[in-house]
Residue, then its C-alpha position, 0 to 999 in steps of 0.5 A: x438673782x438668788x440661786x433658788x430664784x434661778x432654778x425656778x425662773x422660766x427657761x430661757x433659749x440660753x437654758x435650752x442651748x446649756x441642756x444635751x440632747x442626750x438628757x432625755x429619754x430614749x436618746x442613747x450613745x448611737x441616737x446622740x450621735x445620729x442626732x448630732x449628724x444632723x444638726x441637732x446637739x441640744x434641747x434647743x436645736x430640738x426645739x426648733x427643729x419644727x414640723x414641716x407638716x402637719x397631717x389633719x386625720x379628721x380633714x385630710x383627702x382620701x384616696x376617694x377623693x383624690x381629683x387628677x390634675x391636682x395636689x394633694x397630701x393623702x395618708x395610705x399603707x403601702x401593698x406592695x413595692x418592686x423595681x426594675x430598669x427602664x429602657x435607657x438603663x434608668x432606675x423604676x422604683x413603683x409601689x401600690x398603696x391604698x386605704x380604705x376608701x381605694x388605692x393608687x400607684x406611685x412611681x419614683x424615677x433614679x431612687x432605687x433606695x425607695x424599694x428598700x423604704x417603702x416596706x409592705x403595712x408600712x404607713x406613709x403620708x404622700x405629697x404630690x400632684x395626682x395623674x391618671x395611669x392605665x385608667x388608675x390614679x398615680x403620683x410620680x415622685x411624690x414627698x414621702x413621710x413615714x408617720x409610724x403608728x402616731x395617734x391624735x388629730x393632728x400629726x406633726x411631720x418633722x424632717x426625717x434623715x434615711x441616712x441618720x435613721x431617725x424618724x418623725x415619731x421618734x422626734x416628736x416623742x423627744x420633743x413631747x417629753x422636753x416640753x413636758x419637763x419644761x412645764x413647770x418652769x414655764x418658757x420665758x419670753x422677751x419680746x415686750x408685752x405692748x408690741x405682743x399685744x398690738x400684733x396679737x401674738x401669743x406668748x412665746x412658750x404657747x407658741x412652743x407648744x402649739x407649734x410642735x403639739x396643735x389641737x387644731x391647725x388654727x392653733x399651729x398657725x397662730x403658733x408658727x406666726x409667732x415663732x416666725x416673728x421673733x425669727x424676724x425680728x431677731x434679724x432686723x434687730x441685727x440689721x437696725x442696730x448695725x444701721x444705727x451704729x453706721x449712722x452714729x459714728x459715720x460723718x459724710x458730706x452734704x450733697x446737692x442734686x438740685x445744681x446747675x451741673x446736673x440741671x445741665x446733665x438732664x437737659x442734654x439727655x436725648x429723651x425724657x427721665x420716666x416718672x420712676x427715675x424722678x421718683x428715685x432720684x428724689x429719694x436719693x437726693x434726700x440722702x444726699x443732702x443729710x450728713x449721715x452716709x448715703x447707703x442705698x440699693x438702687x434695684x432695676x430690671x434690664x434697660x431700666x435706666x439705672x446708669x442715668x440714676x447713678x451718673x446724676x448721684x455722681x455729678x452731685x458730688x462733682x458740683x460739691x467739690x468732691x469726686x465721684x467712683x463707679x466700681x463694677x466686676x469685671x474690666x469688661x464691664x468697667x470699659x462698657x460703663x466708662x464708654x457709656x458715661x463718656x458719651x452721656x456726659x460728652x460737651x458737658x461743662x462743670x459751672x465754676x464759682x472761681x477766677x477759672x471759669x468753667x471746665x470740661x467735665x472729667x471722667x476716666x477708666x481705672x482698671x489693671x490694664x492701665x500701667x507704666x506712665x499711663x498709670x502714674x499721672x492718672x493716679x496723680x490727677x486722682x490723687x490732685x482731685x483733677x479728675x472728677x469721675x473715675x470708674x474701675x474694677x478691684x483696681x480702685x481699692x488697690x494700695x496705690x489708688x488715693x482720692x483727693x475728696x472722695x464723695x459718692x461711690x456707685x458699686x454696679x451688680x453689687x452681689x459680686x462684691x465682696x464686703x470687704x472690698x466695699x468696706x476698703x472703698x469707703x476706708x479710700x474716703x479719709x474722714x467722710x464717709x462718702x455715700x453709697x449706692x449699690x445697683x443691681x438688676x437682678x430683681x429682688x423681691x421686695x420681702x428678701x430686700x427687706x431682710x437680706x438688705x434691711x440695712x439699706x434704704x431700697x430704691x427700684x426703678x419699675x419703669x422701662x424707659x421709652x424705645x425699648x422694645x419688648x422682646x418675644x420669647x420662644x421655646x424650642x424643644x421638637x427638632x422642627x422648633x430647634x431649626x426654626x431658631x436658627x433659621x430665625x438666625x440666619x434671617x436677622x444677620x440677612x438683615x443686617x443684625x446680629x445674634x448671640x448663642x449661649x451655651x453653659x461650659x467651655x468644655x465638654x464634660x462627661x458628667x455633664x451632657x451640655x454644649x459647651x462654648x468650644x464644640x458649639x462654635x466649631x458645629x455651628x461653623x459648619x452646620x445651621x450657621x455655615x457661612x456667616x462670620x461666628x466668633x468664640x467669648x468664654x472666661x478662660x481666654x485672656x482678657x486682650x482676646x476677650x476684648x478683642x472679640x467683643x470689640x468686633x463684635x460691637x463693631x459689626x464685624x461678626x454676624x454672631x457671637x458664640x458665648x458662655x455666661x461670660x455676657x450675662x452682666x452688661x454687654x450693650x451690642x443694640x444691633x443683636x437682635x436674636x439670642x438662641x440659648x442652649x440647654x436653657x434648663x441648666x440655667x437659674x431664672x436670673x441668669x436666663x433674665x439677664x442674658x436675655x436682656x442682651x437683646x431688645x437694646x435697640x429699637x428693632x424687634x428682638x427674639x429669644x430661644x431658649x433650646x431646652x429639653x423636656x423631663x423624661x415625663x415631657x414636661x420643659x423645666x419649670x424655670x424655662x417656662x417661666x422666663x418665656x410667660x413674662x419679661x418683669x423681672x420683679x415678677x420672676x424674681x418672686x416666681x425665682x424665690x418659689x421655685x427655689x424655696x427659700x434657701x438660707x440668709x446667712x452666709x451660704x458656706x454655712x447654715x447656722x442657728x441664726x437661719x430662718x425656719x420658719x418664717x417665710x421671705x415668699x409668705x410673711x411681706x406683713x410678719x417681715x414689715x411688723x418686726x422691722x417697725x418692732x426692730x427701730x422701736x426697740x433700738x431707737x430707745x434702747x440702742x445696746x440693748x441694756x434694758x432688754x437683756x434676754x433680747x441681747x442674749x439671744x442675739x449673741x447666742x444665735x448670731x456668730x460675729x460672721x453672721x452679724x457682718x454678713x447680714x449687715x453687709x450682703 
């Protein structure tokens, strides 16, 4: 390209990202240095650093029209503003406000810096749910905005910084005059016409535009559609190539699942596979006959029966001659895995071809506490190929460990796995690559799996099986409530069964005024629960006493078991049937999920308390009334992913260029589904990318080596 052609071609996100913010008008040393404390360095940062609302002057609700009970975003000028401290020493922070139409309160609780902000004239756009107060409309907490004098429309609302000082107007002014110079270049788009044109998007520099400036919010949608598009698509091209790559260059080992060994293993089973496990096995025993590696996530809610699933994944590999690996986080759950494998597995015989005749079936349990002697001929029979199915933690990747004919892994609650422990495992297998499947029973939404796992092939098991029971679930927060709980303690160990009481630290903290595992063991032993046999579980006791524990505990030997979140993941005790959960809103919602899936494994009725305290306002924490409204765990994975927004899909150490700003994992399953399809078309003829050379750059320009390795592997 000549130099002249260079300097008129449209402007590439390369250009942008080679432009200083401080090019621009009104951005001096002090405002360079503010901007750079917030992330934004260059043209390009600015401009995508996008409104995260639009204020619509002609249709927006006036103080008139506010209804209680409801949300609503209202623009206002504030009267006046005072503090004071409320009884129990908390900060009160109340302004009136009002426009011509009427005037309303708000009320900010431990934000003293709100009297400093909310200056008298000042003119300020208000988020939030309207309640009635003395006869009087009042928001608490609400999203403030300080719009400044901006005219026009439509008014965008960018992310504004007290400490930076820095203001939506002054943004949306640095903005304005950098699509102004940027006009008669003109913005390049690299997104192919025919797939623009199938999905009816407009062009990229429309979109720029339309984004930051709307004449209309038809336009800003149509803009931000777009613009979360090439997010999207940006993402699977990494996620799609980094697939294609694994597939090119990987040789696996062709599978069977149709056998005799797994015909026998499902005959034996004491009940009947549930429609969604012979969907899944279906779809897994397609990937296991293909020579290219298996890599699928196996997503099912608690008691879903995800063990069957993989178990008939390994013994696929046994009936080919190969061996089979189950990895899971801790030996706790290693040793409940491998006494679960055994007893569905017991008496089963693997069918033999050769001068031998059958054998029994071997599985055994490699974890760090097996040593000596012990250690060695265990290793030895791996290594021989004696031993058909081998399940362990960590301990399984460690130098020593050698496989003779590695073919199917199963890596259980995958997200506490590193990448780099997944990618030793597969380094154990020699020249084929052996097939994966990840479990999880953290359900995930479907859009997030599309995204954050899009270069795994997804299976999920949205079935429970039969005999489960479901289990009913209560909130106690009035002290009548809270004793009620431990009176339904007491009545089920009367019974015959036994109860589990979560608490959320070891120690008690002074920051924190949450029980901890230590004083509740010790208040409960003396107070609601006193003469029943109470033990203690928490991760600072060593792993000999931990066991111990459990082991009378699964035993029957203890009515309850005092414990942190150390149970959260796959403690299988069918006799507890109660579980009381204190300070429940300290918890997330998959967290609450899962430890209340401790209980309901058997067949008898089971019931969970999750103790919580309401806000200062009365309300019980969003997250607790979720768990007690539904037990799918697919529908509090959604409700999860609203609560908390959206958070960030890269590496969590660090939110980069590449993240997500627009588009939407809760909002955009359509925009998700389009670019992933856009994605295999792209690559598919065109796998490095060489005819599309600003796509390919912008790859290289967004995504770090780390981010590309984390989105193919998370």
């Amino acid at each position: 390209m000549s130099e002249t052609a260079a300097v008129t071609a449209p402007l590439t996100l390369r250009d942008f990202a080679d432009i200083g913010v401080a090019t621009l008008k009104g951005v001096g040393p002090v405002k360079a240095k503010a901007l750079h404390s917030i992330g934004i360095d260059t043209v390009l940062d600015l401009l995508s650093t996008y409104p995260r609302r639009w204020v619509d002057r002609t249709n927006e609700a006036r103080v008139a029209d506010l209804r209680v009970g409801e949300e609503a975003l209202v623009l206002v000028t504030v009267r006046r503003v005072s503090s004071r401290r409320t009884r129990n020493r908390r900060s009160l922070v109340e302004a009136v406000v009002g426009d011509g139409t009427g005037r309303m309160q708000i009320t900010f609780f431990n934000q003293p810096w709100r009297e400093r902000q909310l200056t008298p004239d000042l003119n300020v756009a208000l988020f939030g749910k309207v309640d009635e107060f003395r006869g009087g409309l009042q928001m608490t907490n609400p999203i403030v905005d300080l719009i400044g004098d901006r005219t026009g429309r439509i008014v965008p609302i960018y992310p504004q910084s007290e400490k930076a000082q820095i203001n939506t107007w002054e943004i949306a002014a640095w903005v304005e005059e950098a699509l102004r110079r940027s006009a008669p270049r003109g913005i390049s788009d690299p997104v192919p016409a025919s797939i623009r044109e199938r999905h009816d998007l407009v062009g990229r520099g429309e979109a720029l535009h339309d984004i930051h400036l709307p004449d209309a919010m038809a336009v800003k949608h149509r803009a931000r559609r777009r613009l979360a598009f090439d997010e999207l698509l940006r993402v699977q091209l990494v996620l799609v190539r980094r697939k294609r790559e694994i597939e090119a260059n990987s040789v696996g080992i062709s599978h069977h699942v149709e056998g005799e060994l797994v015909r026998r293993f499902h005959t034996a089973l004491p009940y009947e596979l549930t429609g969604a496990q012979r969907r899944v096995i279906g779809e897994i025993a397609a990937d296991l006959v293909s020579t290219q590696p298996m890599h699928r996530l196996l997503q099912g809610d608690v008691g879903s029966g995800k063990t069957v699933v993989a178990l008939t994944a390994l013994l696929a590999a046994v009936q080919t001659g190969a061996q089979g690996a189950l990895m899971a986080p801790t030996e706790v759950l290693a040793e409940q895995h491998f006494a679960g494998v055994r007893a569905l597995v017991e008496g089963l015989r693997v069918p033999a071809d050769n001068l031998f005749g059958e054998r029994q079936l071997r599985v055994e349990l490699l974890t760090n506490r097996v040593t000596g002697a012990a250690r060695k001929e265990l290793l030895a029979d791996l290594a021989s190929g004696e031993i058909d199915i081998v399940i362990g933690t960590h301990a399984l990747i460690q130098g020593a460990v050698g496989f003779h004919r590695l073919g199917v892994v199963v890596v259980d609650e995958q997200h506490r796995f590193g990448v780099e422990q997944r990618a030793a495992l597969r380094d154990k297998a020699g020249a084929a690559v052996p097939d994966v499947l990840v479990m999880t029973a953290t359900p995930i939404p479907r859009t997030a799996a599309m995204t954050v796992y899009g270069d795994l092939d997804v299976s999920v098991l949205d079935e429970l099986p039969p005999g489960r029971t479901p289990i009913k679930t209560s909130i106690a927060s009035a002290p009548l409530e809270v004793e009620g709980a431990w009176a339904d303690v007491r009545e089920e160990v009367a019974a015959g069964r036994q109860a589990y009481v979560v608490c959320p630290l070891i120690e008690e903290s002074e920051k924190l005024e949450v029980a901890s595992a230590v004083e509740t063991y010790e208040e409960l032993q003396g107070g609601h629960l006193y003469g029943l046999r109470l033990g203690l579980l928490h991760g600072r006791m060593a792993s000999a006493d931990k066991d111990d524990v459990m082991g009378q505990f699964r035993r029957g030997e203890l009515d309850v078991l005092v414990a942190t979140t150390v149970i959260e993941v796959g403690v299988d005790v069918p006799n507890a049937t109660v579980m009381v959960i204190l300070d429940a809103e300290r918890f997330g919602i998959a967290q609450l999920h899962q430890l209340r899936g401790r209980v309901g494994r058997g067949a008898a009725e089971s019931r969970c308390w999750l103790l919580s305290t309401p806000d200062e306002d009365g309300t019980i924490s969003a997250r607790v009334e979720a768990i007690k409204s539904t037990t799918d765990g697919f529908e509090l994975a959604e409700i999860d992913l609203h609560l908390r927004g959206e958070g960030t899909i890269m590496n969590s150490a660090q939110k980069g260029r590449s993240d997500l700003r627009l588009a939407s994992l809760r909002h955009d399953e359509e925009l998700i589904r389009l670019a992933r399809e856009a994605a295999f078309e792209i690559v598919d003829a065109d796998p490095d990318l060489s005819g599309h050379p600003e796509l390919a750059d912008e790859l290289e320009l967004l995504f770090t080596e780390q981010d590309a390795e984390f989105l193919a592997s998370s």
